[in-house]
Structure formats: C-alpha cells, structure tokens
PQR file of N, CA, C, O and H, with PARSE charges and radii, in Angstrom:
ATOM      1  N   UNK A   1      17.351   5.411  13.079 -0.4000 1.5000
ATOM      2  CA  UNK A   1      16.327   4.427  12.855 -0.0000 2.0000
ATOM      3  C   UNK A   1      16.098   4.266  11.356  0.5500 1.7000
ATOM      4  O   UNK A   1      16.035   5.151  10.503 -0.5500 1.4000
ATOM      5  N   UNK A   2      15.964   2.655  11.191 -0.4000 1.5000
ATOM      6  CA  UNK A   2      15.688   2.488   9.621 -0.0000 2.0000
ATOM      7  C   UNK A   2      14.148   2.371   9.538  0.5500 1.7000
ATOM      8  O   UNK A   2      13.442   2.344  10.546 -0.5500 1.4000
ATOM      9  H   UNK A   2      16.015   1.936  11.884  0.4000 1.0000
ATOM     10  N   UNK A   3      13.783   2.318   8.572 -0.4000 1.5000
ATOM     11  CA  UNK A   3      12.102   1.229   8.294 -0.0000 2.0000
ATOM     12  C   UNK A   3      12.196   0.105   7.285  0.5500 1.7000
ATOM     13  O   UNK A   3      12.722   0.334   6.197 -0.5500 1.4000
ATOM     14  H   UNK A   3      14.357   2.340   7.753  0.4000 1.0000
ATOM     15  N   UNK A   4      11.987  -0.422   7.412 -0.4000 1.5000
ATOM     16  CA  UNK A   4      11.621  -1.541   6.359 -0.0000 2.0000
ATOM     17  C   UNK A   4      10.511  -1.990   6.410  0.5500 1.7000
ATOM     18  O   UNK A   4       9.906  -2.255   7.449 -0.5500 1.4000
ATOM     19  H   UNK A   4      11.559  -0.608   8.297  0.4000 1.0000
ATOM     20  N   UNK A   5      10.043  -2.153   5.091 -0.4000 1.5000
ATOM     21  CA  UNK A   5       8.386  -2.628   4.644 -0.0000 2.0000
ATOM     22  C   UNK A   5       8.780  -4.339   4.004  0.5500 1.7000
ATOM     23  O   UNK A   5       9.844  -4.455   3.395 -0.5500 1.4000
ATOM     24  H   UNK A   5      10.535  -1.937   4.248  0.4000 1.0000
ATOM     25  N   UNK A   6       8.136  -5.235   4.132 -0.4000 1.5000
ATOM     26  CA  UNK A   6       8.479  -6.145   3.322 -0.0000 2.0000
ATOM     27  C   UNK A   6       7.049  -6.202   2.361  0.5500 1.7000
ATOM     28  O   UNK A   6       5.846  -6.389   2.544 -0.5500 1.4000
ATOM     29  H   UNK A   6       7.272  -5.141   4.626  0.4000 1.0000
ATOM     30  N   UNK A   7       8.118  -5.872   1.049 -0.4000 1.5000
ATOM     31  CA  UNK A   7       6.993  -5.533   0.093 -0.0000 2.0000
ATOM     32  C   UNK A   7       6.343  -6.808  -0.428  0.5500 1.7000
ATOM     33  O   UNK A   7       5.397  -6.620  -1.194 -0.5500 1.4000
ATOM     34  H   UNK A   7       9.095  -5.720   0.901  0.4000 1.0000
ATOM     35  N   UNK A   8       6.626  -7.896  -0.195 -0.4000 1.5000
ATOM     36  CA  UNK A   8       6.403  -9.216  -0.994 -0.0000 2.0000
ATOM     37  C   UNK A   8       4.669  -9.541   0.432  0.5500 1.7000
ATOM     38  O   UNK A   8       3.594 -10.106   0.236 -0.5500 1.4000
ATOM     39  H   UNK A   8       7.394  -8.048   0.427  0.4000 1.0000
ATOM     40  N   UNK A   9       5.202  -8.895   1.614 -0.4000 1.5000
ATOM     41  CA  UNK A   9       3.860  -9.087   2.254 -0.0000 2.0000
ATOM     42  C   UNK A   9       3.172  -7.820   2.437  0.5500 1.7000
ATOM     43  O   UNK A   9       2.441  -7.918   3.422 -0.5500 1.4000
ATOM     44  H   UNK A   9       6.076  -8.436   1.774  0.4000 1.0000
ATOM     45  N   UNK A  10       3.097  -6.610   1.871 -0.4000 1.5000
ATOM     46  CA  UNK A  10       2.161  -6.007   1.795 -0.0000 2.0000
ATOM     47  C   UNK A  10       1.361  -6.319   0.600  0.5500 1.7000
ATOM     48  O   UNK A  10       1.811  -6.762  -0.457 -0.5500 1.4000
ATOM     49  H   UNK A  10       3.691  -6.530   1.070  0.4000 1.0000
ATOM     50  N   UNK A  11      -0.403  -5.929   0.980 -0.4000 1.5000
ATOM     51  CA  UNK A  11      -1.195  -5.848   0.412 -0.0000 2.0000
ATOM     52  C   UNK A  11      -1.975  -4.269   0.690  0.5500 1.7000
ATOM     53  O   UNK A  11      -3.182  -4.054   0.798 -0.5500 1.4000
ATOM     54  H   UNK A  11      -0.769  -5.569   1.839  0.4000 1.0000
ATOM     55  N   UNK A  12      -1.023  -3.448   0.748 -0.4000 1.5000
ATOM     56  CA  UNK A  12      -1.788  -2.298   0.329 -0.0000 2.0000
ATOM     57  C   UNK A  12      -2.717  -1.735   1.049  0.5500 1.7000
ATOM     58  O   UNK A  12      -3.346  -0.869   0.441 -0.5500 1.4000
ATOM     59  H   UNK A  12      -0.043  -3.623   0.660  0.4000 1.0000
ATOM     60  N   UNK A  13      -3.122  -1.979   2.471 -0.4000 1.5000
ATOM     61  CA  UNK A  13      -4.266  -1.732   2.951 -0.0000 2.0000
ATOM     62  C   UNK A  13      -4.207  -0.239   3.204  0.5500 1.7000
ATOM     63  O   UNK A  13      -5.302   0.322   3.267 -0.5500 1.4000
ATOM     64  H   UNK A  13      -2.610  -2.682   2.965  0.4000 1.0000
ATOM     65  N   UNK A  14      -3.290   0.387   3.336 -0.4000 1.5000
ATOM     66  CA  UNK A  14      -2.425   1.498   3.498 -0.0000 2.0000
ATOM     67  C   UNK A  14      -3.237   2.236   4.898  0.5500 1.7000
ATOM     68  O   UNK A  14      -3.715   3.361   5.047 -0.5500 1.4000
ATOM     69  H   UNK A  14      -2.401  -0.068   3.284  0.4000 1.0000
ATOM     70  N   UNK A  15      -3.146   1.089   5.780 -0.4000 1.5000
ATOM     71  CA  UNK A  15      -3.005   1.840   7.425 -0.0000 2.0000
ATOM     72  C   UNK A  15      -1.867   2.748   7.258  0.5500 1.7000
ATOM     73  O   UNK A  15      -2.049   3.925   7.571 -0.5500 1.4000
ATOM     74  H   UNK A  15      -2.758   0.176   5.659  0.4000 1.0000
ATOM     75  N   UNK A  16      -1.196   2.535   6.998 -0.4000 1.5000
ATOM     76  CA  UNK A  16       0.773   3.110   7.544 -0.0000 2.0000
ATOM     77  C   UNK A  16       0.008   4.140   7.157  0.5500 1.7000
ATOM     78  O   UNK A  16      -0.314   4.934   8.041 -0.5500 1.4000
ATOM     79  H   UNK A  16      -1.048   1.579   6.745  0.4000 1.0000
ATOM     80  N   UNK A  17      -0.416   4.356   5.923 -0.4000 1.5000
ATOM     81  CA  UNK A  17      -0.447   5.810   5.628 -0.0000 2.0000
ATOM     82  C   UNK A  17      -1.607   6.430   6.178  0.5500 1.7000
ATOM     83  O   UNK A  17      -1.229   7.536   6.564 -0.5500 1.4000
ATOM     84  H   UNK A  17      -0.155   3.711   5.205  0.4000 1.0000
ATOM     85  N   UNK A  18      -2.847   6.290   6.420 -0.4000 1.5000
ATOM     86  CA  UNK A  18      -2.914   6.831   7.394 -0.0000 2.0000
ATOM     87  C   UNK A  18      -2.453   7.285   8.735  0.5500 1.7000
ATOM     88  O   UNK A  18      -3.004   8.348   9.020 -0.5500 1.4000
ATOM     89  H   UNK A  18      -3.154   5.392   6.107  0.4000 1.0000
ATOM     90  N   UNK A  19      -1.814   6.954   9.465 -0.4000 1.5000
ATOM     91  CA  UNK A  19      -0.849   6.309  10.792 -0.0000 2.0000
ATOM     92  C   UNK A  19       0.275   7.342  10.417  0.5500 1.7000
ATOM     93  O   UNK A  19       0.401   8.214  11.275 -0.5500 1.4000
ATOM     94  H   UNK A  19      -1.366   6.091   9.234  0.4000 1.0000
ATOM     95  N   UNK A  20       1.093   7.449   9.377 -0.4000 1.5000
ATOM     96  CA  UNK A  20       2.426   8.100   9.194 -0.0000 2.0000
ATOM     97  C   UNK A  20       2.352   9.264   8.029  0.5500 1.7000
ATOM     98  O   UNK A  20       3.417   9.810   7.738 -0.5500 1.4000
ATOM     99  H   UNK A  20       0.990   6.740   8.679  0.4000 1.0000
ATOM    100  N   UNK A  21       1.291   9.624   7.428 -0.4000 1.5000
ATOM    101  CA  UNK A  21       1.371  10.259   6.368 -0.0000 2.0000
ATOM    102  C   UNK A  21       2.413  11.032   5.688  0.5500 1.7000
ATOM    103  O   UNK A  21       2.511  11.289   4.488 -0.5500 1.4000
ATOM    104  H   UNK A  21       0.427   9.181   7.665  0.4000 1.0000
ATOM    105  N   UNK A  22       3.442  11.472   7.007 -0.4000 1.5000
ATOM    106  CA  UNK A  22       4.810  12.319   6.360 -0.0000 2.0000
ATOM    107  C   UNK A  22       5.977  10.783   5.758  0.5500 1.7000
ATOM    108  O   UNK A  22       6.884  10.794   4.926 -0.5500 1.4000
ATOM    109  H   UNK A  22       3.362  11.264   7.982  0.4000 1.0000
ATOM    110  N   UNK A  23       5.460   9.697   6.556 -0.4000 1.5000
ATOM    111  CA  UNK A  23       6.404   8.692   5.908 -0.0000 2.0000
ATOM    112  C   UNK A  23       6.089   7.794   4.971  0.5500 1.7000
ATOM    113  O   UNK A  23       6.887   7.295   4.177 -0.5500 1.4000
ATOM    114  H   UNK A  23       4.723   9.688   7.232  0.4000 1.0000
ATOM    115  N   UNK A  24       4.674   7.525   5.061 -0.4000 1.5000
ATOM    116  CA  UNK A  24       4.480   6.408   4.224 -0.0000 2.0000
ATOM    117  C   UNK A  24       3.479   6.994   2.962  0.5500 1.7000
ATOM    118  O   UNK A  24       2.703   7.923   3.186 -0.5500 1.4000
ATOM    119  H   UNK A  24       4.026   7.931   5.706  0.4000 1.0000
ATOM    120  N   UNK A  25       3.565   6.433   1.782 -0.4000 1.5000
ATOM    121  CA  UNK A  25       2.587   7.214   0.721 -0.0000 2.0000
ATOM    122  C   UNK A  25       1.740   6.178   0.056  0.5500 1.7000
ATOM    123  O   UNK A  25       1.716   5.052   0.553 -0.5500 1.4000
ATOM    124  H   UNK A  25       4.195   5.678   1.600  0.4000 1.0000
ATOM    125  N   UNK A  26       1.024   6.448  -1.042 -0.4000 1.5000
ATOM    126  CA  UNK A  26       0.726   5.530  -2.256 -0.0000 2.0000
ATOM    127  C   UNK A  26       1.338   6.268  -3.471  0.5500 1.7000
ATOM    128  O   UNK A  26       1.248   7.496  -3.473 -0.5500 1.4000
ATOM    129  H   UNK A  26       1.043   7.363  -1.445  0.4000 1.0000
ATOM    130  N   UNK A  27       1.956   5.639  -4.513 -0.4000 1.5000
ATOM    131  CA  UNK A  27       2.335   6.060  -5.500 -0.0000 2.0000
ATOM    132  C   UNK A  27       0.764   6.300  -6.836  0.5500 1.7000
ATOM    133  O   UNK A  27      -0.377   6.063  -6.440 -0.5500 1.4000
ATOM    134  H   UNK A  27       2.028   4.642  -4.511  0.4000 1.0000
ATOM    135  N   UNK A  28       0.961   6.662  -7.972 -0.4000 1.5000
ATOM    136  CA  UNK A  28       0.079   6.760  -9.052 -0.0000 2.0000
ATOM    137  C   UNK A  28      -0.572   4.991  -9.182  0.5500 1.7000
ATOM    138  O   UNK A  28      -1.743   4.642  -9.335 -0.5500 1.4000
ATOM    139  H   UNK A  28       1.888   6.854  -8.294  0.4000 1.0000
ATOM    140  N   UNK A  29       0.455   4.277  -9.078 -0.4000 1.5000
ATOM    141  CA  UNK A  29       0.112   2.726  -8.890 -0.0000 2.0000
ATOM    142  C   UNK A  29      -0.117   2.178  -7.942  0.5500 1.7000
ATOM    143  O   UNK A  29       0.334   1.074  -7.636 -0.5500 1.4000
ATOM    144  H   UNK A  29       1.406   4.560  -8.954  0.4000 1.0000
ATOM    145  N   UNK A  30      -0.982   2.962  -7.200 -0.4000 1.5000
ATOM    146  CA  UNK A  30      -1.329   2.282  -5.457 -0.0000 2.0000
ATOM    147  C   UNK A  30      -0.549   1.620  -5.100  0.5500 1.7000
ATOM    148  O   UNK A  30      -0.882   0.691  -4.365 -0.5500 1.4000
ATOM    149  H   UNK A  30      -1.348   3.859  -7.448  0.4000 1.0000
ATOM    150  N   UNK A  31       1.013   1.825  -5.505 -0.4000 1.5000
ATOM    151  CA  UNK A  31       2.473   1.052  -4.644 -0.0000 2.0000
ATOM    152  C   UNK A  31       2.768   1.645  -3.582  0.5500 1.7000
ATOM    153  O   UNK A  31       2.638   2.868  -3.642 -0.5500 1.4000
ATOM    154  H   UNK A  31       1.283   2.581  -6.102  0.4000 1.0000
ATOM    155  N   UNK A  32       3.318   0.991  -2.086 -0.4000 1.5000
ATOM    156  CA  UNK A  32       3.358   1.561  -0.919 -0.0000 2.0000
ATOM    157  C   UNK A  32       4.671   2.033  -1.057  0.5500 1.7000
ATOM    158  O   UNK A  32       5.427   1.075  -1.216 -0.5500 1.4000
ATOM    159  H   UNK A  32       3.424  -0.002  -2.037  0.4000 1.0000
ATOM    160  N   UNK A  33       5.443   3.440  -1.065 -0.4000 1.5000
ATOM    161  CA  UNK A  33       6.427   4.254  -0.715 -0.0000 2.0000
ATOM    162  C   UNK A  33       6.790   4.835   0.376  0.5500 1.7000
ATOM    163  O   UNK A  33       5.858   5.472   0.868 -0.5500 1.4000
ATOM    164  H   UNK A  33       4.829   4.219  -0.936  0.4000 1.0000
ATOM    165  N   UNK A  34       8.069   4.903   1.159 -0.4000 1.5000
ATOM    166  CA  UNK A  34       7.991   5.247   2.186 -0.0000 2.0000
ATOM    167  C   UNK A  34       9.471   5.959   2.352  0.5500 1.7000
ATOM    168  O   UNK A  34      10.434   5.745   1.616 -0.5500 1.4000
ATOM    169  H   UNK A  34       8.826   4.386   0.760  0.4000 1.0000
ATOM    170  N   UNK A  35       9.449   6.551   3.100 -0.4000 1.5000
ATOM    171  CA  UNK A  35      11.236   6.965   3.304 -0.0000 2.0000
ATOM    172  C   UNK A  35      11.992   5.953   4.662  0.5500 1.7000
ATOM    173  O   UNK A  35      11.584   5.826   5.816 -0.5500 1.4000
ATOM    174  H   UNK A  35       8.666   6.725   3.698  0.4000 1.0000
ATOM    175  N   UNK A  36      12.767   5.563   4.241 -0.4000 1.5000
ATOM    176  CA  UNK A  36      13.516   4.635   5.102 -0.0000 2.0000
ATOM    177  C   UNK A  36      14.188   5.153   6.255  0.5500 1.7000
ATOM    178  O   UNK A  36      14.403   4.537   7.299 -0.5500 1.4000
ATOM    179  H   UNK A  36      13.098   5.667   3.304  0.4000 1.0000
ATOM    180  N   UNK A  37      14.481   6.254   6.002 -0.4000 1.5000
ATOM    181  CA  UNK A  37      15.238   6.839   7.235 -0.0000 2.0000
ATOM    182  C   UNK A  37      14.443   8.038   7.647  0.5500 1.7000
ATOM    183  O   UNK A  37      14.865   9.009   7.020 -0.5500 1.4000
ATOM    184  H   UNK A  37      14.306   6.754   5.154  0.4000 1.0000
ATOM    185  N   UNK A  38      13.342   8.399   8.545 -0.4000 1.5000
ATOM    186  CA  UNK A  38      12.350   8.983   8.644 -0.0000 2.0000
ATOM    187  C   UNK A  38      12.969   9.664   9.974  0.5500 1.7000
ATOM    188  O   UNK A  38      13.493   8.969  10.844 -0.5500 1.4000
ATOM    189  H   UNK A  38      12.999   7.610   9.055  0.4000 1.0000
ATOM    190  N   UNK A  39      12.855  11.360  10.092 -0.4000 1.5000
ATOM    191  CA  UNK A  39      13.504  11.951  11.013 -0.0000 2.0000
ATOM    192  C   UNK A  39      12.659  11.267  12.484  0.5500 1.7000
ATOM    193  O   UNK A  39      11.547  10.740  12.494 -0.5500 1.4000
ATOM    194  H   UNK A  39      12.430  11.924   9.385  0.4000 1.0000
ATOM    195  N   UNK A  40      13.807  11.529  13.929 -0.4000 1.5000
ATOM    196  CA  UNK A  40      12.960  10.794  14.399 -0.0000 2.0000
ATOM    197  C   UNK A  40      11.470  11.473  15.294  0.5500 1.7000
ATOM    198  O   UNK A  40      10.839  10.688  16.002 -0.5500 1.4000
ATOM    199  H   UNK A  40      14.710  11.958  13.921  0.4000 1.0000
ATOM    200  N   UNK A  41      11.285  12.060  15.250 -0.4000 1.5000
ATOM    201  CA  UNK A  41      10.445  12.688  15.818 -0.0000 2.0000
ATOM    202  C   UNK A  41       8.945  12.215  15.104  0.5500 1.7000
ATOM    203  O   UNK A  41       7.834  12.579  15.490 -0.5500 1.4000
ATOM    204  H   UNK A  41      11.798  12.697  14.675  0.4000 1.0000
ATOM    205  N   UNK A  42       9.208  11.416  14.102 -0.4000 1.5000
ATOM    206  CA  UNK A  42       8.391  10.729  13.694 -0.0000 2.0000
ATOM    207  C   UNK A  42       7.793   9.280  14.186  0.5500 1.7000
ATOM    208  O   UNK A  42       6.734   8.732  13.883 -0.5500 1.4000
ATOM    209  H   UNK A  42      10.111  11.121  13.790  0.4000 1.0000
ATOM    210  N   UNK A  43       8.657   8.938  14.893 -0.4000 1.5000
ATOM    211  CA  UNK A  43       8.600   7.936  15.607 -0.0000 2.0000
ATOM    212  C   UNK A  43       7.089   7.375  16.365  0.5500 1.7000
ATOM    213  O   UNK A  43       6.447   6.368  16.065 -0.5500 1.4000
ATOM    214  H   UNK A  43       9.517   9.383  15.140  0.4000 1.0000
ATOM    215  N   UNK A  44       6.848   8.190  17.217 -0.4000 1.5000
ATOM    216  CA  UNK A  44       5.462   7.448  17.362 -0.0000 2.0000
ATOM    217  C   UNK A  44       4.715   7.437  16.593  0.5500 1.7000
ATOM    218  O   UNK A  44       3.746   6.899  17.129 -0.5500 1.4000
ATOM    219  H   UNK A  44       7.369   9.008  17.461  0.4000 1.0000
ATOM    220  N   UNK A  45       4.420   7.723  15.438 -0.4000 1.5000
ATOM    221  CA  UNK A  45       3.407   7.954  13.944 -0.0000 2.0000
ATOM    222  C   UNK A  45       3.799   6.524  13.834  0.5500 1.7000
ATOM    223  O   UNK A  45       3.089   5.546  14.066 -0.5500 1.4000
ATOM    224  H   UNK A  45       5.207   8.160  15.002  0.4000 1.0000
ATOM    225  N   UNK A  46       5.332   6.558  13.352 -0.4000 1.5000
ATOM    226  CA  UNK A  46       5.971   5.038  12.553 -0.0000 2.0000
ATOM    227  C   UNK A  46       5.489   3.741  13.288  0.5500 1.7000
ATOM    228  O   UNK A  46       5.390   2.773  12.535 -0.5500 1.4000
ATOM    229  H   UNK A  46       5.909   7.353  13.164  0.4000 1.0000
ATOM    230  N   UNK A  47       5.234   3.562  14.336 -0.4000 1.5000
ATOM    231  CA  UNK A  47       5.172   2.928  15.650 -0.0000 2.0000
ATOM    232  C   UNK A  47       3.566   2.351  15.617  0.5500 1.7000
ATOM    233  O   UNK A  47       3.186   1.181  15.577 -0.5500 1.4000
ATOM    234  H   UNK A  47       5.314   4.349  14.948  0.4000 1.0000
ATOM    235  N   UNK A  48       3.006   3.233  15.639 -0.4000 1.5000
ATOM    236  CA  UNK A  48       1.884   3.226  15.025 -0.0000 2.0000
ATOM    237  C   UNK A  48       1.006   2.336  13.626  0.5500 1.7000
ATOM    238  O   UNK A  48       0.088   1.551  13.394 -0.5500 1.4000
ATOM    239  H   UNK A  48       3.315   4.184  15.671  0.4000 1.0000
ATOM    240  N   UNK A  49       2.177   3.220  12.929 -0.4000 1.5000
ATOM    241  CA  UNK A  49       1.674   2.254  11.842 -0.0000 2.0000
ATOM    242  C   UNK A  49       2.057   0.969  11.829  0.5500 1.7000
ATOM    243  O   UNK A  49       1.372   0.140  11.229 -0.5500 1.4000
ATOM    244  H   UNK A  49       2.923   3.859  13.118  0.4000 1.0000
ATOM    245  N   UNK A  50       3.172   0.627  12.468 -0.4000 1.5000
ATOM    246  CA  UNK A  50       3.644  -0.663  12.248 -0.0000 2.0000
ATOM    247  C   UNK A  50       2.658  -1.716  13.142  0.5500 1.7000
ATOM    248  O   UNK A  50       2.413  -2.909  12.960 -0.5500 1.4000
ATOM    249  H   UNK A  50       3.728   1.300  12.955  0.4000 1.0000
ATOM    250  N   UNK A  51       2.039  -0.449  14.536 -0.4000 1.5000
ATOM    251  CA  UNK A  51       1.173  -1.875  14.641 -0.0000 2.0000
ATOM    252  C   UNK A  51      -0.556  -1.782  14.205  0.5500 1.7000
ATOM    253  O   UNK A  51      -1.490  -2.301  14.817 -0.5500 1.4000
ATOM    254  H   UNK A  51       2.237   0.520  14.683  0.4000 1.0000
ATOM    255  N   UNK A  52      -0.610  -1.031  13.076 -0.4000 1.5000
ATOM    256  CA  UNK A  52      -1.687  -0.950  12.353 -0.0000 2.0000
ATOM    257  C   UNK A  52      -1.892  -1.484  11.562  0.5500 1.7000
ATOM    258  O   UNK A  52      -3.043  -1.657  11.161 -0.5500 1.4000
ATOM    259  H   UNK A  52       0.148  -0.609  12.579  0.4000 1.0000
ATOM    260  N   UNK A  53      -0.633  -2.069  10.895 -0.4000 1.5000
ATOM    261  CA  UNK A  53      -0.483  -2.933   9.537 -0.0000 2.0000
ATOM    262  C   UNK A  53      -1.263  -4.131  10.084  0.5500 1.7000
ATOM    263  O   UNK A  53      -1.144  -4.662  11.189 -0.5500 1.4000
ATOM    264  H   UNK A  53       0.302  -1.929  11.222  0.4000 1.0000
ATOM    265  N   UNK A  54      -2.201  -4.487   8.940 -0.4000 1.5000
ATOM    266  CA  UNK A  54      -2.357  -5.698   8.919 -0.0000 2.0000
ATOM    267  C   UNK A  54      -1.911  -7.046   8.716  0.5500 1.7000
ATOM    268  O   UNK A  54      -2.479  -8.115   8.941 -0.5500 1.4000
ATOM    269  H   UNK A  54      -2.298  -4.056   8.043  0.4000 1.0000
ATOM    270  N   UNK A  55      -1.150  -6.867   8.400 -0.4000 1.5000
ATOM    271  CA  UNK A  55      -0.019  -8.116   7.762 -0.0000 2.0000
ATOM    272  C   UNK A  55       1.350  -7.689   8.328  0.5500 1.7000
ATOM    273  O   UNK A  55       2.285  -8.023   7.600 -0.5500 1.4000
ATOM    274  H   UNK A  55      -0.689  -5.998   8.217  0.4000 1.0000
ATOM    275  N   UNK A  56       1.640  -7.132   9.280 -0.4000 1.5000
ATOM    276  CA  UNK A  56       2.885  -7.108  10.244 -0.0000 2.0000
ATOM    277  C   UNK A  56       3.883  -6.825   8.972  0.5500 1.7000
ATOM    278  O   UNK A  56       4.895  -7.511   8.825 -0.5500 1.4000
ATOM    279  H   UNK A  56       0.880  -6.860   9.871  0.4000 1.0000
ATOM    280  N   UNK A  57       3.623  -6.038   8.291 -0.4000 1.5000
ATOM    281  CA  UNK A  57       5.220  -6.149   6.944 -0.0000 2.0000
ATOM    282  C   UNK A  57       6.275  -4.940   7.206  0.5500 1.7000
ATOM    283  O   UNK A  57       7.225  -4.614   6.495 -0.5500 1.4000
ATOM    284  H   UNK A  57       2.802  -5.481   8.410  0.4000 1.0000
ATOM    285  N   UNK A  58       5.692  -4.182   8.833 -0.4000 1.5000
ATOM    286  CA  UNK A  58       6.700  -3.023   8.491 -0.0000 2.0000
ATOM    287  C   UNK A  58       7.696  -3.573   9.866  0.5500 1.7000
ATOM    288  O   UNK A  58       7.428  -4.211  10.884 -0.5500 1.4000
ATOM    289  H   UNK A  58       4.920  -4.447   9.411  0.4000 1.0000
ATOM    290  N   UNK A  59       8.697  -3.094   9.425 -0.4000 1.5000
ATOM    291  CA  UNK A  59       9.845  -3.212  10.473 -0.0000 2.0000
ATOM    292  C   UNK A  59      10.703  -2.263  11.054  0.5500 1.7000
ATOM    293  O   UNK A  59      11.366  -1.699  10.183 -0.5500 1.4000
ATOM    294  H   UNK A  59       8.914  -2.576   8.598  0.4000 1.0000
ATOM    295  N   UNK A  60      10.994  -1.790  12.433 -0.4000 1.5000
ATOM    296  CA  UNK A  60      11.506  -0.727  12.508 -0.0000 2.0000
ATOM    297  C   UNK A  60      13.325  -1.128  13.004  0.5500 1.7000
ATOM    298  O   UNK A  60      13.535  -1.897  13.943 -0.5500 1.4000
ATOM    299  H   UNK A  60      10.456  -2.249  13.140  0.4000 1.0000
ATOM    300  N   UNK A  61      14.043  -0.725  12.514 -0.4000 1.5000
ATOM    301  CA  UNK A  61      16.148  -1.453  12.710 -0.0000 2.0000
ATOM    302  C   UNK A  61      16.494   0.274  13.200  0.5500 1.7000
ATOM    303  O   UNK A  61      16.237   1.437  12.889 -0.5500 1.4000
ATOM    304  H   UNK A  61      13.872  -0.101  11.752  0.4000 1.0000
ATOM    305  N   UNK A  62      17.364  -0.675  14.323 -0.4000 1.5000
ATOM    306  CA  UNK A  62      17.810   1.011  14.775 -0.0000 2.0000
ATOM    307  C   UNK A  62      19.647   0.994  13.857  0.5500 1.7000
ATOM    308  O   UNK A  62      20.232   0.119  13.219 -0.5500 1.4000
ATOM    309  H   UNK A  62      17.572  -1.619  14.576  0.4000 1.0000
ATOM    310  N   UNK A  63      19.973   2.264  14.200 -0.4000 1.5000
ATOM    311  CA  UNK A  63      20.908   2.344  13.410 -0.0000 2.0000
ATOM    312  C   UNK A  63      22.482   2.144  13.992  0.5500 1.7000
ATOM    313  O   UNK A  63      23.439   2.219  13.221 -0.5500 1.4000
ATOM    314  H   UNK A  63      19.498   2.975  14.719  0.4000 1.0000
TER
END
C-alpha cells in the first residue's frame, strides 16, 4: 500500500495526524509529512485518517 496526500489541497487541519500519528506528522513549518509506504498494520489508523481529512487530499494506491 502507497499513501498519497495531495499537497496543493491540504490545508493543514492535521486530522491525519491525529488519526495516524506513526504516519502522518507536522514538520517545524506546520508542513504535513507522512511516510508513503506505511507498514500495513497501520492500515486502519490510515483509513481513518483519510476519512477524517477535511478536504479529502489523502489517497490510499495499493501496490
């Protein structure tokens, strides 16, 4: 499983990171970071966040 964030439509609200905390972060510049290939056992966290986002920007691609 991949993730993809589309960064041009996040605004930062940073559900994900609450929701995924081992995957998704904030950087020093409140920029959203995340690891793309997130082991899967993470999966319902990721799942989660994606439908926590407010602006639908995360995407989950299987591999």
């Amino acid at each position: 499983m991949r993730i993809r964030v589309d960064l041009s439509l996040c605004q930062t609200h940073a559900q994900c990171v609450f929701a995924a905390p081992e995957v998704f972060s904030l950087n020093d510049d409140d920029e959203l970071v995340y690891d793309a290939t997130p082991a899967d056992a993470s999966l319902p966290a990721i799942e989660e966040a994606a439908r926590a986002c407010p602006v639908q920007a995360i995407f989950l691609d299987e591999d």
